[in-house]
C-alpha positions as CSV (number, residue, x, y, z in Angstrom):
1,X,0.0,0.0,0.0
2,X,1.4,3.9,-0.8
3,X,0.8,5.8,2.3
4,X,0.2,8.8,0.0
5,X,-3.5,6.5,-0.9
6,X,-3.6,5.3,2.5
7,X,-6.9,7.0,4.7
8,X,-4.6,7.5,7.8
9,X,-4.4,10.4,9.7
10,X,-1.7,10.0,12.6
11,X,-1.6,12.7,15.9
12,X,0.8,14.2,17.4
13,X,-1.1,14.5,21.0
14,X,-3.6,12.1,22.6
15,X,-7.1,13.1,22.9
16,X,-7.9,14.6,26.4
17,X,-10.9,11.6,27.5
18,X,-8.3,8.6,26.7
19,X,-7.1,7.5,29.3
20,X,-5.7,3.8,28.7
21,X,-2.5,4.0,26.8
22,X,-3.6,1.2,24.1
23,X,-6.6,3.7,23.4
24,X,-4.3,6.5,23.1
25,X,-2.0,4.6,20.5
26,X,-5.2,3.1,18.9
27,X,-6.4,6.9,17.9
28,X,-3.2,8.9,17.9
29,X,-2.0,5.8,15.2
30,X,-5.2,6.1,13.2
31,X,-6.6,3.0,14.0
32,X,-10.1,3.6,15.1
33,X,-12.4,7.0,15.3
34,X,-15.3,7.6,17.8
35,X,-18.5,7.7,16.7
36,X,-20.3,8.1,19.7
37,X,-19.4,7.5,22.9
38,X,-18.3,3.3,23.1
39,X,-18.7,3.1,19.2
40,X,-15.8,3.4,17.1
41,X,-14.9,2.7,13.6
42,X,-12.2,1.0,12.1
43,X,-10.1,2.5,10.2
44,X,-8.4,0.6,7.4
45,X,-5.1,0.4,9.4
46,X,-6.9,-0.8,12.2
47,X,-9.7,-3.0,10.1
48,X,-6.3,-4.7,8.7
49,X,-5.1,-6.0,12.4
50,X,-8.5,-7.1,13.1
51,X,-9.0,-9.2,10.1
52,X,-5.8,-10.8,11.3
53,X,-7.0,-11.3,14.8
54,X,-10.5,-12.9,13.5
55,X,-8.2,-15.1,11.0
56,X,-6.5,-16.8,14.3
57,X,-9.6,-17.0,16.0
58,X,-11.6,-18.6,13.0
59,X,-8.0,-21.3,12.3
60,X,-8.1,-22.3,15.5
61,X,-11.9,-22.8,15.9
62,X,-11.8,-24.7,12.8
63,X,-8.6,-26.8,13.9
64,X,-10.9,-27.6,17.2
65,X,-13.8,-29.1,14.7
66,X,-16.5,-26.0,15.4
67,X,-18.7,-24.9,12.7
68,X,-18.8,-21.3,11.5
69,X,-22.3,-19.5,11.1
70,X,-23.7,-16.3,11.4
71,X,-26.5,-15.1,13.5
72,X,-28.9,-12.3,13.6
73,X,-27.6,-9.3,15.7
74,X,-31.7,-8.4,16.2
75,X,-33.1,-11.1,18.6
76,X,-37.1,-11.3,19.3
77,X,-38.3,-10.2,23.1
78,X,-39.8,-13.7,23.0
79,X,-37.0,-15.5,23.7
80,X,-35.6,-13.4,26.3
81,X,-38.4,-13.7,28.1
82,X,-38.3,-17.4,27.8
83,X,-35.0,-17.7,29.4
84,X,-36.1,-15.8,31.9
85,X,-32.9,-13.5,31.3
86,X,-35.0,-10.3,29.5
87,X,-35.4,-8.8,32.9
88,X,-32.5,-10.3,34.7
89,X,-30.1,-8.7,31.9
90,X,-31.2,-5.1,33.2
91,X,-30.1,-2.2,31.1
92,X,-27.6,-3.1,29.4
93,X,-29.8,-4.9,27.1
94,X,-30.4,-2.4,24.3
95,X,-34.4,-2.8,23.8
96,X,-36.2,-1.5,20.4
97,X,-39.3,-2.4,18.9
98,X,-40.1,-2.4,15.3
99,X,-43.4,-0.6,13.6
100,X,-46.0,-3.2,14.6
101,X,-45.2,-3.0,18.4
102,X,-43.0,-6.4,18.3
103,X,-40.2,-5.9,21.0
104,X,-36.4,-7.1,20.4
105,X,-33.2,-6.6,21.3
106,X,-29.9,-6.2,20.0
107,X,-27.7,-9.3,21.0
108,X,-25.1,-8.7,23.7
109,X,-25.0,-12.6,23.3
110,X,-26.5,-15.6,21.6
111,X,-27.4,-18.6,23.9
112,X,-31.2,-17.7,23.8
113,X,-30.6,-17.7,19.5
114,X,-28.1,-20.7,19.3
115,X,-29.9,-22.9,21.4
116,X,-33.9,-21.9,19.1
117,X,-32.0,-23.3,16.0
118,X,-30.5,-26.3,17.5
119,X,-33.4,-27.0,18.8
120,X,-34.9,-26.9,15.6
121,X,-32.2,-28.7,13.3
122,X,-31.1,-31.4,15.5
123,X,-33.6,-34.1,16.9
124,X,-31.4,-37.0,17.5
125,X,-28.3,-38.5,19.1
126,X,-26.5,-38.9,15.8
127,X,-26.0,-35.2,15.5
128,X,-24.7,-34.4,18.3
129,X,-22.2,-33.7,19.5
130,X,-21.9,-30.3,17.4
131,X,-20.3,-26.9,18.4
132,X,-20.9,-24.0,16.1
133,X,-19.9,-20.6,16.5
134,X,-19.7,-17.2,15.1
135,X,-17.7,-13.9,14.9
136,X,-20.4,-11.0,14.7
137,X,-20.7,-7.2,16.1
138,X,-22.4,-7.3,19.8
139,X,-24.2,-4.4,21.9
140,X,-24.7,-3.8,25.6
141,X,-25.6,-0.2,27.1
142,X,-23.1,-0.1,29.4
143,X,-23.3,2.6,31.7
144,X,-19.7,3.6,31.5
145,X,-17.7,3.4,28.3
146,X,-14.2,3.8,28.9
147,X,-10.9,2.5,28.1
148,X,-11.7,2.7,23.8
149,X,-12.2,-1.0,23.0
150,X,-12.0,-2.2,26.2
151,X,-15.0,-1.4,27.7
152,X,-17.8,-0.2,24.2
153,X,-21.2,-0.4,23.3
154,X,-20.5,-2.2,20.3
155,X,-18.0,-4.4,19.7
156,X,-16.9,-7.9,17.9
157,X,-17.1,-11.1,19.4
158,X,-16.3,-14.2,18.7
159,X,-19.1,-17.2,20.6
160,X,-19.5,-20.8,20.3
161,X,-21.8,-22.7,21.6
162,X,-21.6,-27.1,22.1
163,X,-24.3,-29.3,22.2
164,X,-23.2,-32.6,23.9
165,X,-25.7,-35.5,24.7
166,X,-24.5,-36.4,27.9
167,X,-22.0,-34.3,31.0
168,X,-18.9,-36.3,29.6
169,X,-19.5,-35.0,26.4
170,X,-19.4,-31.4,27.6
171,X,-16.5,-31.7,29.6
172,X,-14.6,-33.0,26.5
173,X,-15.7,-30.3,24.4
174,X,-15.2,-27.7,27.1
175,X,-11.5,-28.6,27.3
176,X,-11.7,-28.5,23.4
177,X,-12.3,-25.2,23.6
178,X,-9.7,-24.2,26.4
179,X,-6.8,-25.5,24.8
180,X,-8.3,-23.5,21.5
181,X,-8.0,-20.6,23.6
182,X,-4.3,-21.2,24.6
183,X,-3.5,-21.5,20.7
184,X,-5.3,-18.4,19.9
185,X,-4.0,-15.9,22.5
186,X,-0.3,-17.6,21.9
187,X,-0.1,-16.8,18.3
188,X,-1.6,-13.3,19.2
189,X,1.0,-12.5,21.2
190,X,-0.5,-12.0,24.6
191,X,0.9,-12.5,28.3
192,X,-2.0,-14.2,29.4
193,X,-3.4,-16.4,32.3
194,X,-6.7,-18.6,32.0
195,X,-8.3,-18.4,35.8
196,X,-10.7,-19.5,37.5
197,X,-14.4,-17.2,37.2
198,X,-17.7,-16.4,38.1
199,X,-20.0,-17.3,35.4
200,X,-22.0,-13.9,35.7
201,X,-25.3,-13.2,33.7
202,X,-24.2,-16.2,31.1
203,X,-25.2,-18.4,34.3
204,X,-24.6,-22.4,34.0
205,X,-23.9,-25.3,36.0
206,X,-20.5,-26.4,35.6
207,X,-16.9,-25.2,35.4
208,X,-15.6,-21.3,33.8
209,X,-12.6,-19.6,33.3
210,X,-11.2,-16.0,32.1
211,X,-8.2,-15.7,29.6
212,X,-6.8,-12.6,31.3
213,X,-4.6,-10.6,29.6
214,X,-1.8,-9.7,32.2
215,X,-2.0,-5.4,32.1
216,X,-1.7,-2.3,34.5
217,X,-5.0,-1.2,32.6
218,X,-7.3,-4.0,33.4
219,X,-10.2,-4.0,35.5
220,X,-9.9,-7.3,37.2
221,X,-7.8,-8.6,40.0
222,X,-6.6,-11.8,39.5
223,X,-4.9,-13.7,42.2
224,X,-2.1,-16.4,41.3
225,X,0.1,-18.7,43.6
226,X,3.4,-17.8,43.3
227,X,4.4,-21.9,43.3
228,X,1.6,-23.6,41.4
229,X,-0.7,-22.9,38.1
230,X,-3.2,-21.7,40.8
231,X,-5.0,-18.7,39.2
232,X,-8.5,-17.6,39.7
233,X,-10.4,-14.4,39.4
234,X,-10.7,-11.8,42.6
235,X,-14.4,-12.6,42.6
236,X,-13.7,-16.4,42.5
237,X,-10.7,-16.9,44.2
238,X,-10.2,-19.2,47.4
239,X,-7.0,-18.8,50.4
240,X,-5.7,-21.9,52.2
241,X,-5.7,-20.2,55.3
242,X,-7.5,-22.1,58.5
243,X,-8.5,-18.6,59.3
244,X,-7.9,-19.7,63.1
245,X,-7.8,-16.1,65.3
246,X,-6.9,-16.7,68.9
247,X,-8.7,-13.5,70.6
248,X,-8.2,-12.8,74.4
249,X,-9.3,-15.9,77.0
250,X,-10.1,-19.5,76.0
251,X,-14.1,-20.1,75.9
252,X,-14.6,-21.7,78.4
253,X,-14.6,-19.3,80.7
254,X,-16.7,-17.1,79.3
255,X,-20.4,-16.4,80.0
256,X,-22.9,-15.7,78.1
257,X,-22.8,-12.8,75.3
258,X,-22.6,-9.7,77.0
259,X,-24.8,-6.5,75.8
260,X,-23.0,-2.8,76.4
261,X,-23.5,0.4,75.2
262,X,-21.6,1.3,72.3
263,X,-23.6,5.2,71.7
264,X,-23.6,6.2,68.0
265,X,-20.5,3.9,67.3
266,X,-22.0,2.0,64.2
267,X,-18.4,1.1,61.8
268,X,-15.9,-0.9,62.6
269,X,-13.1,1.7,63.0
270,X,-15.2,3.8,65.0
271,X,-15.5,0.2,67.4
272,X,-11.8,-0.5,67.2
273,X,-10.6,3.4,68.4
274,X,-13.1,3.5,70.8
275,X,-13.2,0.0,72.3
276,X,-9.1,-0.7,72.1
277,X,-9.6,-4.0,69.8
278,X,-8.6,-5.1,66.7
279,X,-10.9,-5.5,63.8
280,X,-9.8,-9.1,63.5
281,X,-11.6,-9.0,66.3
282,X,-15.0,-8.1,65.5
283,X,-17.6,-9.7,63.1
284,X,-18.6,-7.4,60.5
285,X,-22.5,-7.8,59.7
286,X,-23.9,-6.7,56.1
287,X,-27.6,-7.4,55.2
288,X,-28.2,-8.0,51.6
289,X,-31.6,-8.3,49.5
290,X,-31.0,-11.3,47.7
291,X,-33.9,-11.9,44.9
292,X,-35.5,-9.3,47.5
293,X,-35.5,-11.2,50.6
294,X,-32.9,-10.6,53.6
295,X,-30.1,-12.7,54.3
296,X,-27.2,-11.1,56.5
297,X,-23.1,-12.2,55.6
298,X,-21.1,-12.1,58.6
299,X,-17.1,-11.6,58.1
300,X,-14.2,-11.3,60.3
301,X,-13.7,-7.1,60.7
302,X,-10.8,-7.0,58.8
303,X,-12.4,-8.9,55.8
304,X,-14.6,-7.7,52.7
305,X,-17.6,-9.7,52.2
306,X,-17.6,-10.9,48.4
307,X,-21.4,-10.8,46.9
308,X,-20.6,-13.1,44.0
309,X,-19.6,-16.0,46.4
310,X,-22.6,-15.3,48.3
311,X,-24.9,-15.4,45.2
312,X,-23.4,-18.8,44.0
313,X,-23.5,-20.1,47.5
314,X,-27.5,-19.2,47.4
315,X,-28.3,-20.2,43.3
316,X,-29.5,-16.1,43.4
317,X,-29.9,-14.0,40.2
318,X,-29.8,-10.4,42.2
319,X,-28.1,-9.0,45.0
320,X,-27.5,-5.7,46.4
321,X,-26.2,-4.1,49.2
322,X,-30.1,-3.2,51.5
323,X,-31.0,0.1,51.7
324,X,-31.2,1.5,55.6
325,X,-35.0,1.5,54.9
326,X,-34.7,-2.2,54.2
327,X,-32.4,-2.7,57.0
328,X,-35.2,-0.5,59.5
329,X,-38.0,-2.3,57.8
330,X,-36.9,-6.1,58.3
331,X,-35.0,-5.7,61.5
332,X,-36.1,-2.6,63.3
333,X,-32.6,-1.3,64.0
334,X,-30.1,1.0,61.8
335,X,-27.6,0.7,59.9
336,X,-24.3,0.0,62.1
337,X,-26.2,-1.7,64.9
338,X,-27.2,-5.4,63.4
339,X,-25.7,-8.4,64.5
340,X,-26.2,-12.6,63.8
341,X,-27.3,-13.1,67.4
342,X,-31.0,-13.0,68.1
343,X,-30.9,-12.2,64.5
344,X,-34.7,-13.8,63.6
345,X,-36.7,-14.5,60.5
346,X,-33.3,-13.3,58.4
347,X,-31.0,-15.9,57.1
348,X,-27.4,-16.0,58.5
349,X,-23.9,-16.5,56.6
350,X,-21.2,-17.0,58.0
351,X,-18.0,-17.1,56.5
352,X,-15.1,-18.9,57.9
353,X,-13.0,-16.3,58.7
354,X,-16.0,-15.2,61.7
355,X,-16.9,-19.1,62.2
356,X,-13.2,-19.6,63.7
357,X,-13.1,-17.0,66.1
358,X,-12.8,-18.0,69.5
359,X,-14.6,-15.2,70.4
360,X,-15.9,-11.4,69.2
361,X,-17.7,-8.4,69.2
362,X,-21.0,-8.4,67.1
363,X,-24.0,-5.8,66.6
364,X,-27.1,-6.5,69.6
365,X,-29.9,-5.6,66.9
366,X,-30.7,-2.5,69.1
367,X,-30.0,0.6,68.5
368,X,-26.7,1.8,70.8
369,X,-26.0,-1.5,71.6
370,X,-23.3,-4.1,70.4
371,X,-22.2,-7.7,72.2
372,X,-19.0,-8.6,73.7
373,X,-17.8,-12.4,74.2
374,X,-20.2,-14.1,71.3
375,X,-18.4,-17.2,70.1
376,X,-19.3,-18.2,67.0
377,X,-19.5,-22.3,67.7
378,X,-21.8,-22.0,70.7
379,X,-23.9,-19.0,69.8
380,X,-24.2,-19.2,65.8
381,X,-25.2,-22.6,65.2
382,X,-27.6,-21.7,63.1
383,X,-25.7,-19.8,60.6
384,X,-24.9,-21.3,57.2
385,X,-21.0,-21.4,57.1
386,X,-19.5,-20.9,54.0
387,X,-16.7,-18.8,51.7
388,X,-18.1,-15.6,51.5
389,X,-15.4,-13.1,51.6
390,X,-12.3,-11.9,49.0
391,X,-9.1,-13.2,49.7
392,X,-6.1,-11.1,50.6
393,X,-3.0,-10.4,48.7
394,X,-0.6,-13.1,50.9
395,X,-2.8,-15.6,51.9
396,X,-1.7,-19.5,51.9
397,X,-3.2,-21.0,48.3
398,X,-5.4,-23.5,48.5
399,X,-4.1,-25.9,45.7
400,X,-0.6,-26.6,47.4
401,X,1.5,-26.2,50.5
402,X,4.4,-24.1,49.7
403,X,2.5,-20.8,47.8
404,X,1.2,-17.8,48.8
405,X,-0.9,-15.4,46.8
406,X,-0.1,-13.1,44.4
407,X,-2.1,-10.2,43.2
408,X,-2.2,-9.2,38.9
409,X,-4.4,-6.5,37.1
410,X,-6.1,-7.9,33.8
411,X,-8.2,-7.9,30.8
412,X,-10.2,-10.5,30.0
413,X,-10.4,-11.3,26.7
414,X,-11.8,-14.7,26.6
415,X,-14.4,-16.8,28.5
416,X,-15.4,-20.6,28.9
417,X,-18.6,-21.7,30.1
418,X,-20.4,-24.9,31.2
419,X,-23.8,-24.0,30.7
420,X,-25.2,-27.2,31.2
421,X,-29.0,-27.2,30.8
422,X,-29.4,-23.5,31.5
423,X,-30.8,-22.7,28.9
424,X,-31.3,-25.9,26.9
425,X,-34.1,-27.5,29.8
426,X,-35.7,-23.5,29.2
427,X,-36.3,-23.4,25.2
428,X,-37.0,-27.4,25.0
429,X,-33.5,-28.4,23.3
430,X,-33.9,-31.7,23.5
431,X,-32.9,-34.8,21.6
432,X,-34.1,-38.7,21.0
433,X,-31.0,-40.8,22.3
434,X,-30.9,-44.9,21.2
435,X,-33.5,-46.3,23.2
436,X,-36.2,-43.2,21.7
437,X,-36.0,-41.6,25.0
438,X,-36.5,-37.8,24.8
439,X,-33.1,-36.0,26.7
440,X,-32.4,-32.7,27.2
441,X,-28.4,-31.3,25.6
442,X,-26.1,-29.9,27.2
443,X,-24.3,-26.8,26.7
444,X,-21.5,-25.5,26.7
445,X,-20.2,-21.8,25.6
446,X,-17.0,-19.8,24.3
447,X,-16.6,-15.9,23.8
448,X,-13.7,-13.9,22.9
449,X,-13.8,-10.4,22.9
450,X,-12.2,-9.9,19.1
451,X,-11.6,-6.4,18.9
452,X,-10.3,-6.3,22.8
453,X,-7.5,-8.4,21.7
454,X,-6.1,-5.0,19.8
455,X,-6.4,-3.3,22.7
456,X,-5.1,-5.7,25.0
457,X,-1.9,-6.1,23.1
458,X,-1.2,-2.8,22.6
459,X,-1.2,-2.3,26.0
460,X,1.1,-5.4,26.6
461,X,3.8,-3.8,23.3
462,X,4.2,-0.5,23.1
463,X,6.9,2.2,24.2
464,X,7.2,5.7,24.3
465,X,7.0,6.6,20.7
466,X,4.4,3.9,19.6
467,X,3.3,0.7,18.9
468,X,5.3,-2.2,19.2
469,X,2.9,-5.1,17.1
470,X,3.5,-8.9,17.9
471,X,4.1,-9.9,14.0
472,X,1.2,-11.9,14.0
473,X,-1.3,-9.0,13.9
474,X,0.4,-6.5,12.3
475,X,-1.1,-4.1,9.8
476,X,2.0,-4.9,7.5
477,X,5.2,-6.7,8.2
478,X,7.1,-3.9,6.2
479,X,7.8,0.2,6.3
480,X,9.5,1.5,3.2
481,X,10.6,4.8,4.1
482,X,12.1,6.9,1.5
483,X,13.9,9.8,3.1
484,X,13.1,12.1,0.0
485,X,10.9,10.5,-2.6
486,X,12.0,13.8,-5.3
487,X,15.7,12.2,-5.5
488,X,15.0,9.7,-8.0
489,X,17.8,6.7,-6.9
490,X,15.5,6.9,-3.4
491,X,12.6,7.0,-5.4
492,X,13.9,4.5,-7.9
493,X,15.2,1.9,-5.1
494,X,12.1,2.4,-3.2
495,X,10.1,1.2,-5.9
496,X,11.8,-1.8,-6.6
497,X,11.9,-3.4,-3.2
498,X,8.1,-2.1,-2.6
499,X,7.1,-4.8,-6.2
500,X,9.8,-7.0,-5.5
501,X,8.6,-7.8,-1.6
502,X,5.1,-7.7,-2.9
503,X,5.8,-10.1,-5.6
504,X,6.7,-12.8,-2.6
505,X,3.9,-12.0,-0.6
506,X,5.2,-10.1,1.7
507,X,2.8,-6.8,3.2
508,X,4.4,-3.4,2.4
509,X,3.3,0.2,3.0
510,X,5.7,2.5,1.5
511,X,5.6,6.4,2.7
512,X,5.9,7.6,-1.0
513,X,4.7,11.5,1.0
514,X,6.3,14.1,0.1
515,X,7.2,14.7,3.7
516,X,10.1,15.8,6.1
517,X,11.9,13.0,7.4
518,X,11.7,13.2,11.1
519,X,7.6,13.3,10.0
520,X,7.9,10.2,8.1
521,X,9.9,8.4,11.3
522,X,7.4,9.7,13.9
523,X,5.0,8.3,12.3
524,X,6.1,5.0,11.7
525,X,7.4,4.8,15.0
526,X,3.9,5.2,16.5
527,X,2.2,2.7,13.7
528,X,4.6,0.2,14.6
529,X,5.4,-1.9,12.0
530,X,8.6,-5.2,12.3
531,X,10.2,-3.8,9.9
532,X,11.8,-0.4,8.8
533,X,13.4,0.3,6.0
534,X,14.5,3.3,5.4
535,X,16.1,4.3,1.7
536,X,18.8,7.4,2.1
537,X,22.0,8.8,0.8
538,X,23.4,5.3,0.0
539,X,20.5,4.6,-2.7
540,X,22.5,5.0,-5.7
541,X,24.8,1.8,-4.2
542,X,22.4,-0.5,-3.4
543,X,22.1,0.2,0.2
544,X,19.6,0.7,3.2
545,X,19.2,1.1,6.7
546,X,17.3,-1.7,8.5
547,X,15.8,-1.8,12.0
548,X,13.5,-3.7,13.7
549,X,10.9,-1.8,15.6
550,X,11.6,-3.9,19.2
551,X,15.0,-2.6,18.8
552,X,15.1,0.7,17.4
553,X,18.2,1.7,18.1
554,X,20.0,-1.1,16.2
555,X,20.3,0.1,12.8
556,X,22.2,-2.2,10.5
557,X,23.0,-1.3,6.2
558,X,22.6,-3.9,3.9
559,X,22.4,-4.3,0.8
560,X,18.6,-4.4,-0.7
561,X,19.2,-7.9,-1.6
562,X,20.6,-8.4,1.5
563,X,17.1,-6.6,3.5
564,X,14.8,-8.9,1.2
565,X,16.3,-12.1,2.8
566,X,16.0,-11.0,6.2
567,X,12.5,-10.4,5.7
568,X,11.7,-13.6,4.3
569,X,13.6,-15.6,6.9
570,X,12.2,-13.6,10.0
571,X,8.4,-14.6,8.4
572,X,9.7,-17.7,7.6
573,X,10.7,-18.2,11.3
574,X,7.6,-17.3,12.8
575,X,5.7,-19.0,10.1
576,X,3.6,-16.0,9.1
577,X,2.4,-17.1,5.8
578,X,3.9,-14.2,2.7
């Protein structure tokens, strides 16, 4: 391609509302524009290193025997509602209706679509099992867009979706797919860890992890043992800690729980400056509506209840924090004041960090009043023990012996499921098997957020003057860069290599502008192609300066012939097809 024809306008600063580095370099480079706040468009730079990025998605989908198709992005009400998820979805679910009243949506996802046609192409045993998938524009209304592709209202996503007659099935398919993912985000490029997840609003019965692109930028914590391949999602992860806290006296000389007045001291730093005590020391009380009923989550003081753990542990599809007129309403006390003794008509959790305790410090359920000497074992027996708060960065693992727990930032950029019947037992997916029985499949689905990959690699390869692209998904493997195209042996040698690399396949975009040098550099700094070459005063014999853009700084002449074989041998050596 001549960069004179080339739709690319570079910039010098970044835009004042990007805030991520990869979206800096993704609109300073000329990759994408905003449209509208989360919706950007591709420009052909950056429609270039998507392509590639589909193109190693669809390979290694194919390798793992799926079956590309492609669904509509406009989904009827109708099914929605008969998942049960049109509601639970909330607003990010963009909601239109066309002229006769009919209400749809526009997919953020396609289980409730996927699992319609199945159900209406396959009715027997012999078809299955079968995992399709597609790679199609998505939409949810998220509240925040930030972070350019990492966080948009439209955006390209790659989902599959298995259909297995029995469990074993699924879990052979599943693992299919998570090895699939391994291959993909290797020949991308990306520093990545697959961990252990929530399933979210996807839902399911079975196993999930997150591909987590390792990054300052990313929005999730994952934690990692620093000896084994322990890794699992902040919202997911476990500690091998006993939790056991040895508090004051042994138990068995303590009385009964103890009410005292504790005036207008309702947090827990207020009780540990004013009482002399540890937090460790005191069980922390939260109330939660959970599907709207009540159910309080006790923690150690000097933990932080996790709400996803709590909604697995309970099979719920909302949870919030209760308002203090919920709180007034189902226990007659404020905020700050609520305990899990006498607690009645609520449900109690109690995590194992509070179960342990020898003894603490709890709410009384009256207002003013909190209880000294509650032990856990005697008084809470009929709490529901479970894991219920987040880990902390330090903590034993709980996979081996010898680890501890190590905190990362990340961007997921891909996501297994086992859905089991979920959905499947919802829309009537079923099959016949041998014996003419009717049985409902089982799911399974895969997503991979296809235009986050850009984003997530840029932020992994980049320095101070640009992009630094993994040769896998670069625009073009090669930047002729004539340092005055008016002298005609630069303009002359330019033009040869630019047909003759072409000629074998190799991608070229020569800056045939009639521009300044230090222009021509800054720019193809910040594009970040492998390969410079830049044509100069040594045209006339044969010669050229050639860098590699990982290593700036070592510049090497050689001879044209001399620049064409590196080429060809560093593609050859990464196997990037030319």
């Amino acid at each position: 391609m001549r960069q004179s024809q080339l739709l690319l306008n570079t910039l010098r600063e970044s835009p004042g509302d990007a805030e991520a580095v990869s979206h800096q370099l993704l609109l300073r480079a000329g990759l994408i524009r905003q449209l509208a706040a989360g919706i950007y468009t591709y420009m052909p730079l950056g429609r270039r290193v998507l392509r590639k990025a589909e193109q190693i998605v669809r390979e290694e989908m194919d390798r793992a025997g799926a079956q590309e198709l492609l669904m509509p992005a406009m989904q009827p009400a109708e099914l929605w509602e008969e998942s049960g998820r049109y509601e639970v979805y909330g607003p990010e679910l963009i909601r239109l209706k066309d002229r006769h009243g009919r209400e749809f949506a526009l997919g953020p996802t396609h289980e409730e679509v996927i699992t319609s046609l199945v159900k209406q192409e396959i009715s027997s045993y012999r078809r299955l099992p079968v995992t399709l998938y597609q790679i199609q524009t998505k939409y949810r209304d998220e509240r925040r867009p930030r972070f350019g592709l990492l966080r948009g209202r439209e955006f390209l996503m790659k989902d599959a979706y298995s259909f297995d007659p029995d469990w074993e099935g699924l879990d052979r398919s599943y693992w299919e797919m998570y090895h699939a993912y391994h291959r993909i985000f290797e020949r991308c490029g990306l520093n990545f860890r697959a961990v252990e997840a929530d399933a979210g609003a996807i839902g399911g019965e079975g196993g999930t992890h997150e591909f987590m692109a390792l990054a300052d930028i990313g929005e999730d914590t994952i934690a990692t043992c620093t000896c084994c391949d322990y890794a699992a999602n902040l919202e997911k992860a476990e500690s091998g800690s006993n939790f056991k806290t040895v508090i004051g006296a042994g138990t068995e000389d303590l009385g009964q729980p103890e009410k005292f007045n504790t005036p207008a001291i309702k947090t827990i730093d207020q009780l540990v400056s004013s009482l002399g005590v540890r937090a460790a020391e005191i069980m922390k009380t939260v109330l939660f509506a959970v599907d709207g009923e009540p159910v309080a989550v006790v923690v150690r003081g000097d933990q932080e209840i996790n709400e996803l753990k709590v909604k697995s542990f309970l099979g719920a599809e909302m949870i919030e924090i209760a308002d203090p007129e919920s709180v007034q309403a189902w226990t007659g006390v404020q905020v700050g004041f609520i305990g899990p003794y006498g607690l009645t008509n609520i449900s109690v959790l109690l995590d194992h960090s509070a179960a342990e305790m020898e003894h603490g410090i709890a709410g009384a359920n009256e207002l003013d009043y909190h209880y000294r000497q509650l032990v856990p074992s005697r008084d809470l027996t009929h709490s529901k023990v479970g894991d219920f708060r987040t880990v902390q960065e330090g903590e034993p693992c709980p996979r081996c012996a010898d680890g501890t727990l190590k905190f990362y930032r990340g961007i997921e950029v891909g996501h297994v499921f086992k859905l089991g019947t979920k959905y499947s037992e919802k829309l009537g997916a079923t099959f016949l098997d041998a014996s003419g029985k009717a049985q409902t499949m089982i799911m399974g689905c895969y997503g991979i957020g296809v235009s986050r990959i850009l984003s997530a690699v840029i932020e992994q390869n980049h320095d101070d003057n640009g992009i630094v692209w993994p040769l896998a998904l670069v625009p073009y493997h090669v930047h002729l860069v004539p340092v005055s195209v008016k002298d005609e042996e630069q303009a002359r040698l330019a033009e040869e290599l630019y047909q003759r690399l072409q000629s074998k396949g190799v991608e070229v975009l020569l800056d045939d502008r009639d521009e300044r040098a230090g222009v021509k550099f800054k720019d193809a700094d910040l594009i970040g192609l492998p390969v410079r070459i830049v044509i100069g005063k040594d045209a006339a014999a044969g010669l050229v300066e050639y860098a590699e853009r990982h290593s700036p700084r070592d510049k090497t002449s050689l001879s044209a012939d001399d620049a064409v074989e590196r080429i060809l041998g560093m593609l050859n050596t990464a196997n990037i097809g030319h």
